[in-house]
PARO-641566 format. One line per 5 residues: number of its first residue (from 1); for each residue x, y, z of C-alpha. Coordinates in nm, 3 decimals. Layout:
// residues N
NUM) X/Y/Z | ...
***
This chain:
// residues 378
1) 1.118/-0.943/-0.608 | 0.771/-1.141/-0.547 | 0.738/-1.453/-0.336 | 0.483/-1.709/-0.460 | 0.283/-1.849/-0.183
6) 0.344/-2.195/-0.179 | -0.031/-2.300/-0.196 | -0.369/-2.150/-0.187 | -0.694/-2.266/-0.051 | -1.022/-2.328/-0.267
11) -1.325/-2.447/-0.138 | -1.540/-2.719/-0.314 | -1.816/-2.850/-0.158 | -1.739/-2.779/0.191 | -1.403/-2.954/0.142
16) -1.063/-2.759/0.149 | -0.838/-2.887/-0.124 | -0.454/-2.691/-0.135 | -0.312/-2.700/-0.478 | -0.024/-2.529/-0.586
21) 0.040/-2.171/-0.747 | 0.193/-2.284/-1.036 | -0.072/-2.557/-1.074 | -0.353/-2.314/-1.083 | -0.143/-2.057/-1.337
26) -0.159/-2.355/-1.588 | -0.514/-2.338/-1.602 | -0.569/-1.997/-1.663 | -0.319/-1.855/-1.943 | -0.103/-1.539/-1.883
31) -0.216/-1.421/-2.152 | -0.539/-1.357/-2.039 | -0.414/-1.097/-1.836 | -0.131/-0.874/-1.866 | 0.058/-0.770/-1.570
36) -0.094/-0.455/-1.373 | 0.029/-0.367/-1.025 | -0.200/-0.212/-0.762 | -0.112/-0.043/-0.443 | -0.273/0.207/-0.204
41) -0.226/0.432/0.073 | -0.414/0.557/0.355 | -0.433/0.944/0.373 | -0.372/0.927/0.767 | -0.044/1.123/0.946
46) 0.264/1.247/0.736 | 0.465/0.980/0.535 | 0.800/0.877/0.739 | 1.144/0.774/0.595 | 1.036/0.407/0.638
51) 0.746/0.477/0.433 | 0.961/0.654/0.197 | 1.221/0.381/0.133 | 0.973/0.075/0.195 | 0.667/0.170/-0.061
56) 0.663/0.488/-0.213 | 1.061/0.485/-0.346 | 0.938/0.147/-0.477 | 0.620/0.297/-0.621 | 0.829/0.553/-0.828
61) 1.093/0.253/-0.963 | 0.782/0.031/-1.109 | 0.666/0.355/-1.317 | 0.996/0.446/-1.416 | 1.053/0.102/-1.559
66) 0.677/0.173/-1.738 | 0.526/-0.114/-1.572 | 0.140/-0.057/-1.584 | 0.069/0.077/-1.254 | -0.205/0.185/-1.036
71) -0.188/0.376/-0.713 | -0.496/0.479/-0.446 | -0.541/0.675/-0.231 | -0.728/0.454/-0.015 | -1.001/0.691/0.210
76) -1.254/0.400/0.291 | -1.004/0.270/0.492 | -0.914/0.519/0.663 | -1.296/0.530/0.809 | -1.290/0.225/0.988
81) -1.218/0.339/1.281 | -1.361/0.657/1.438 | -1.209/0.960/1.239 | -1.215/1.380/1.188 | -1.418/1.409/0.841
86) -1.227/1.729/0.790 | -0.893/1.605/0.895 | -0.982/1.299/0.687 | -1.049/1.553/0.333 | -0.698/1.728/0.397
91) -0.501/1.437/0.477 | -0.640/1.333/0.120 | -0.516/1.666/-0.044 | -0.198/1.611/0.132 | -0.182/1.301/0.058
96) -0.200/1.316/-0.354 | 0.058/1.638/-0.338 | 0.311/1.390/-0.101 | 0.320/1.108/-0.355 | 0.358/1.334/-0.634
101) 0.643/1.545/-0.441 | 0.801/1.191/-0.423 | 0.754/1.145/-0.780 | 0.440/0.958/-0.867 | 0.381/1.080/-1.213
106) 0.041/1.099/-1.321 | 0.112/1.110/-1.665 | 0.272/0.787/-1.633 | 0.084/0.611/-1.346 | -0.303/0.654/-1.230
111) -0.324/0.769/-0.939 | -0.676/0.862/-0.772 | -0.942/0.831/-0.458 | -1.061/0.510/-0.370 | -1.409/0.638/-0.253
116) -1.468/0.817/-0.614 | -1.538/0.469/-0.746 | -1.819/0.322/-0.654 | -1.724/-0.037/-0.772 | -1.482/-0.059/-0.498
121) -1.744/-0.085/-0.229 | -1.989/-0.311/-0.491 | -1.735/-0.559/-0.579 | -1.667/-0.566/-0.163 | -2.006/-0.703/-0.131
126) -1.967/-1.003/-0.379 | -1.633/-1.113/-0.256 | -1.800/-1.117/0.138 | -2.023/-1.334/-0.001 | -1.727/-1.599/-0.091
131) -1.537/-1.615/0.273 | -1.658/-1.665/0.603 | -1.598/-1.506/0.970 | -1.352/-1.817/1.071 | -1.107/-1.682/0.773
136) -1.194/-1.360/0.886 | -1.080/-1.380/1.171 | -0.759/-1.582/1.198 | -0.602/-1.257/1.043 | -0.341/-1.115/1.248
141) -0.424/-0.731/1.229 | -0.771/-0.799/1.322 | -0.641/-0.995/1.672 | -0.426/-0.707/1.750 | -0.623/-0.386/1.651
146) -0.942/-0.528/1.802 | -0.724/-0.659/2.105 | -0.744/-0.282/2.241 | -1.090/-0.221/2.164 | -1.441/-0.257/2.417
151) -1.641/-0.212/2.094 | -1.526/-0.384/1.776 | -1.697/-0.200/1.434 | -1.751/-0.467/1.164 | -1.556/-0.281/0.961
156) -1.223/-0.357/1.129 | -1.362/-0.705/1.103 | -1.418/-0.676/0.689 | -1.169/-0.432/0.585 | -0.980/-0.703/0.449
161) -1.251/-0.804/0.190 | -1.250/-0.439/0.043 | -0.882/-0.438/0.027 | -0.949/-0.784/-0.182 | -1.192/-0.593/-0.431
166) -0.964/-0.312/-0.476 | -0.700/-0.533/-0.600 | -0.930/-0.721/-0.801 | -1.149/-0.476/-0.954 | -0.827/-0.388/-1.142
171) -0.740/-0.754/-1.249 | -0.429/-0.657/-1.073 | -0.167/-0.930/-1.102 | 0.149/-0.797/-0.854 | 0.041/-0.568/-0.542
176) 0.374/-0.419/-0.346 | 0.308/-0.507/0.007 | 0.524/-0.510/0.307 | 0.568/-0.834/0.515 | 0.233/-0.738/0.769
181) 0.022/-0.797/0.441 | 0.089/-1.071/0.287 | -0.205/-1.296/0.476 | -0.393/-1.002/0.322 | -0.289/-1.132/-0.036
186) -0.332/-1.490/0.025 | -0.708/-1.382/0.133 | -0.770/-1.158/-0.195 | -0.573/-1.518/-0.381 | -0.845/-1.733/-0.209
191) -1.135/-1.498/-0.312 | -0.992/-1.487/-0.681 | -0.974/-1.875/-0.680 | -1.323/-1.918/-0.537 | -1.516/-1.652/-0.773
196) -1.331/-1.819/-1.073 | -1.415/-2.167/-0.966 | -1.783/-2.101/-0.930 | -1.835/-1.847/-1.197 | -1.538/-1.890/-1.438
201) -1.240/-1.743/-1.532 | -1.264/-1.357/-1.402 | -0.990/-1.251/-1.204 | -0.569/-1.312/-1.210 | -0.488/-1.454/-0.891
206) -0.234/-1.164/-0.771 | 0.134/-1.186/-0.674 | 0.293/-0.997/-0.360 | 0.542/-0.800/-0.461 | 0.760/-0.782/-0.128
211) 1.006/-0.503/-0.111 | 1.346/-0.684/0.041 | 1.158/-0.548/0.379 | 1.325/-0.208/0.315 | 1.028/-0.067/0.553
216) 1.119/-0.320/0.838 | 1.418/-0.213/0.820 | 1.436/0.119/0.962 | 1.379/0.151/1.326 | 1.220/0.364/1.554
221) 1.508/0.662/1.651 | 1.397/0.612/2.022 | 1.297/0.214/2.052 | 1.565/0.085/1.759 | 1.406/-0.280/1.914
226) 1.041/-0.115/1.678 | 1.017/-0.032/1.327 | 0.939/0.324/1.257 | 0.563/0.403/1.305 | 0.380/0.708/1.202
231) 0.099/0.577/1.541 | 0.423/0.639/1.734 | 0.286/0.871/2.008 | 0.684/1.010/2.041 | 0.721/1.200/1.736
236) 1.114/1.196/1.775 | 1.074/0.802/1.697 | 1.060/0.890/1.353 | 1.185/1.126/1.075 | 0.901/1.254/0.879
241) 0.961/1.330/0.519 | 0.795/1.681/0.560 | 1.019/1.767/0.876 | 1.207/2.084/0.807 | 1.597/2.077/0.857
246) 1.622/2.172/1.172 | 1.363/1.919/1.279 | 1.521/1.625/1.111 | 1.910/1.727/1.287 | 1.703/1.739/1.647
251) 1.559/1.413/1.620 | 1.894/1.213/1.448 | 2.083/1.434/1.743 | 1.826/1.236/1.979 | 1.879/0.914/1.832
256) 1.921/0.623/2.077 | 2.292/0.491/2.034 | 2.504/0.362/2.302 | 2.850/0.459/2.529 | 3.088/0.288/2.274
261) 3.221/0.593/2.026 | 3.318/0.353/1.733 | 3.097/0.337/1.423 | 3.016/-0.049/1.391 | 2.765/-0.250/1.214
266) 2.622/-0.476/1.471 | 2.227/-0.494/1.447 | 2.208/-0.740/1.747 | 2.409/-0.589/1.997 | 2.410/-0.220/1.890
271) 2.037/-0.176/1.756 | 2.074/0.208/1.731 | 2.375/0.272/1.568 | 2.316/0.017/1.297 | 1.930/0.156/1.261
276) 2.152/0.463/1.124 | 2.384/0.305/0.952 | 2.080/0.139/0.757 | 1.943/0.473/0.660 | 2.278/0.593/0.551
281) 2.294/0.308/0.317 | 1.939/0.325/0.188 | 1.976/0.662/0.107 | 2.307/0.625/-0.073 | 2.311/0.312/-0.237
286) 2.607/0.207/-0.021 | 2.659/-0.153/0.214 | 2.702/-0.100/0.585 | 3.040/-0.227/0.551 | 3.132/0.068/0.314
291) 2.987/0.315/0.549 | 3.156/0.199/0.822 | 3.507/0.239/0.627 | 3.457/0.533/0.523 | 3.381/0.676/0.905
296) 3.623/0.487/1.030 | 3.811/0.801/1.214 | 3.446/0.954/1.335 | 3.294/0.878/1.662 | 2.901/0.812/1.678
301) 2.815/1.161/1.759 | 3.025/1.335/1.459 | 2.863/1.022/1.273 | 2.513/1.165/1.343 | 2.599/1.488/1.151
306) 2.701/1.319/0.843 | 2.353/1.122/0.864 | 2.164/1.459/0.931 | 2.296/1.581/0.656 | 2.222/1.315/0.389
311) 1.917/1.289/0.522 | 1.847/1.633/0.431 | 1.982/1.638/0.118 | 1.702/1.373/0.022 | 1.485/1.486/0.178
316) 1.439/1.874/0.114 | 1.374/1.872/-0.263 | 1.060/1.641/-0.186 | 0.943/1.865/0.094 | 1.021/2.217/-0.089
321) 0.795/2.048/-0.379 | 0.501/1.937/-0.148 | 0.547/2.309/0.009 | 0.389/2.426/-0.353 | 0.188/2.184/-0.447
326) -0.037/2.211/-0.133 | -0.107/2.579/-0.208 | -0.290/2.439/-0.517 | -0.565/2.250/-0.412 | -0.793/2.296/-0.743
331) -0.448/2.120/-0.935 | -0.483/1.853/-0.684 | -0.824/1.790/-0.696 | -0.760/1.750/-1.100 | -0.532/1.559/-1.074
336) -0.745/1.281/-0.872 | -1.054/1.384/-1.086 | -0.866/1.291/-1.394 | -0.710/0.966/-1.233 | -1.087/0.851/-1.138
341) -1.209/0.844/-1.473 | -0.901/0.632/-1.633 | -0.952/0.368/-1.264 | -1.340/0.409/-1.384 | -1.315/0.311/-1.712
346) -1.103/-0.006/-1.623 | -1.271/-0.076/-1.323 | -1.639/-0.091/-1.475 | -1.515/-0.297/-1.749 | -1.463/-0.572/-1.491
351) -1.767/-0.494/-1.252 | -1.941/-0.528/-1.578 | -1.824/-0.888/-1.638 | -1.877/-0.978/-1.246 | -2.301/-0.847/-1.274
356) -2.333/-1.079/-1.596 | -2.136/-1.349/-1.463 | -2.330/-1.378/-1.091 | -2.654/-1.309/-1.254 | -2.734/-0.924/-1.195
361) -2.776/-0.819/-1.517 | -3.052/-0.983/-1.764 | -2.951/-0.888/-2.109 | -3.340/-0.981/-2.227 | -3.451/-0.728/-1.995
366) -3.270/-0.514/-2.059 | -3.320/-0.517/-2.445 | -3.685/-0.493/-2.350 | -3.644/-0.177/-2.151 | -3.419/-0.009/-2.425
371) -3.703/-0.126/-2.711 | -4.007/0.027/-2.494 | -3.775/0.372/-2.449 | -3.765/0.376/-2.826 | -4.118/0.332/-2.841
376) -4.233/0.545/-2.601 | -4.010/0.829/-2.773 | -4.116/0.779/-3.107
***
């Protein structure tokens, strides 16, 4: 499902004036652009179960159902904070060979490298231009990654505006997001509204397309109070997608319960045992209820083996997959290569469009320039 923000911001004159999504879709026809959903990743630690059932599970149900998608690998993010440039070029190898373990297609979705096109960092520059540091800075992840830090980098400060021109490079009209980014939406919204206002129609003001919170969901295996984080310093907070079988059984073995043996489903009162209960059912397609039926005569401990071994079971075929793939890096690399040039060929379609529309490019000029290169051939 996707949740339209009630209202969205344009500016006019130094006055703020809120008007309504569906007021604004009546002035620009659907027509004018056809759905396309955008999403990216940051190559940074393995992918964990959360990630799993919260984004990239999703990812592989909008190309099955041969929506017109678009997936990045998104490395300019991952530089804006201090980082290991080598550790940085694996994790983006590793990276493209996870999501296609999990079963991004790239026959049937685009998948590429954010940094490959250089229209991502271009567009960036002409969205800044539209906000200011107040909106900046009232968004949330900015307050709490820079609470920790002595020396902020601008680009913790501006991220946000090149996640806006990724989305909107692509005239992208859903994104799937999970709950912590949807102020990041209503900013790339606002920038949409704004460049169309002053420049005309452009860009499809984009949708969030909110997985049911399936990420939230799972909780950390030691702090079932946290969701599961891959910046978890504990590594048995989380089960890793890549974790071996033995690996996966130590850590559910570890999980935080409590002394009563019964199976119940009681998120408030008994946090870990329903944090498993949740990834039994998200694996298996069954409720809570269900589960707890069904292992009615099993106490929490025997209960942890029947996890383990779903878990397993789901989680094997994608790791024994990404165990070849990564042993073919030049495959890999082709793979990206040949995503860049399709994300290319839309992408400078629309930075096209922006140049003439904010005045970079002077078509008498350039007509001029292409009639003295005849000349001076001839």
């Amino acid at each position: 499902m996707f949740t339209r923000l009630k209202s969205v911001i344009t500016l006019r004159r130094n006055t703020f004036k809120c008007i309504t999504m569906k007021e604004y879709s009546q002035k620009v026809s659907k027509s004018d652009y056809p759905k396309r959903i955008f999403s990216g990743i940051q190559p940074t630690g393995n992918l964990h179960l959360g990630n799993y059932l919260g984004a990239i599970q999703k990812w592989v149900q909008l190309q099955e159902s041969r929506e017109n998608v678009i997936w990045s690998i998104v490395d300019m993010h991952s530089t804006t904070l201090p980082h290991d440039p080598k550790e940085l070029n694996d994790n983006i190898l590793k990276m493209t060979a996870t999501l296609l373990a999990c079963g991004i297609d790239p026959n049937k979705s685009i998948l590429f490298q954010q940094s490959t096109v250089d229209t991502h960092a271009q567009l960036s520059w002409i969205l800044g231009c539209l906000t200011t540091l107040a909106r900046l800075a009232r968004l949330p992840q900015f307050k709490e990654k820079s609470r920790t830090l002595k020396d902020i980098p601008l680009s913790l400060y501006i991220y946000p505006v090149l996640q806006s021109a990724d989305i909107l490079l692509y005239k992208a009209t859903h994104v799937p997001v999970g709950q912590d980014q949807i102020q990041h939406i209503q900013l790339a919204q606002e920038l949409a509204i704004k460049f169309n206002k002053r420049f005309g129609n452009t860009f499809p003001v984009p949708h969030s397309l909110v997985n049911e919170n399936a990420s939230q969901r799972i909780k950390s295996l030691r702090n079932p109070s946290k969701k599961m984080s891959k910046s978890d310093q504990n590594p048995n907070s989380r089960l890793d997608i890549l974790d071996k079988p033995e690996v996966l059984a130590t850590k559910i073995k570890k999980a935080v319960t409590d002394c009563t043996s019964k199976v119940t489903y009681e998120p408030e009162t008994r946090p870990g045992v329903a944090n498993l209960i949740t990834i039994h059912s998200m694996l298996s397609g069954k409720s809570p209820n269900q589960i707890c039926s069904e292992v009615e005569e099993l106490d929490t401990g025997k209960y942890k083996l029947v996890v383990t071994d779903l878990v397993i079971e789901k989680l094997t075929p994608i790791r024994e997959k990404f165990s070849r793939l990564i042993k073919e890096p030049v495959y890999l690399q082709e793979i990206l290569k040949s995503g860049t040039e399709r994300a290319t060929d839309i992408a400078s379609h629309c930075w096209c469009e922006v140049q003439n529309k904010i005045g970079f490019k002077n078509d008498i000029l350039h007509e001029n320039k292409s009639a003295q290169h005849i000349i001076h051939n001839i």
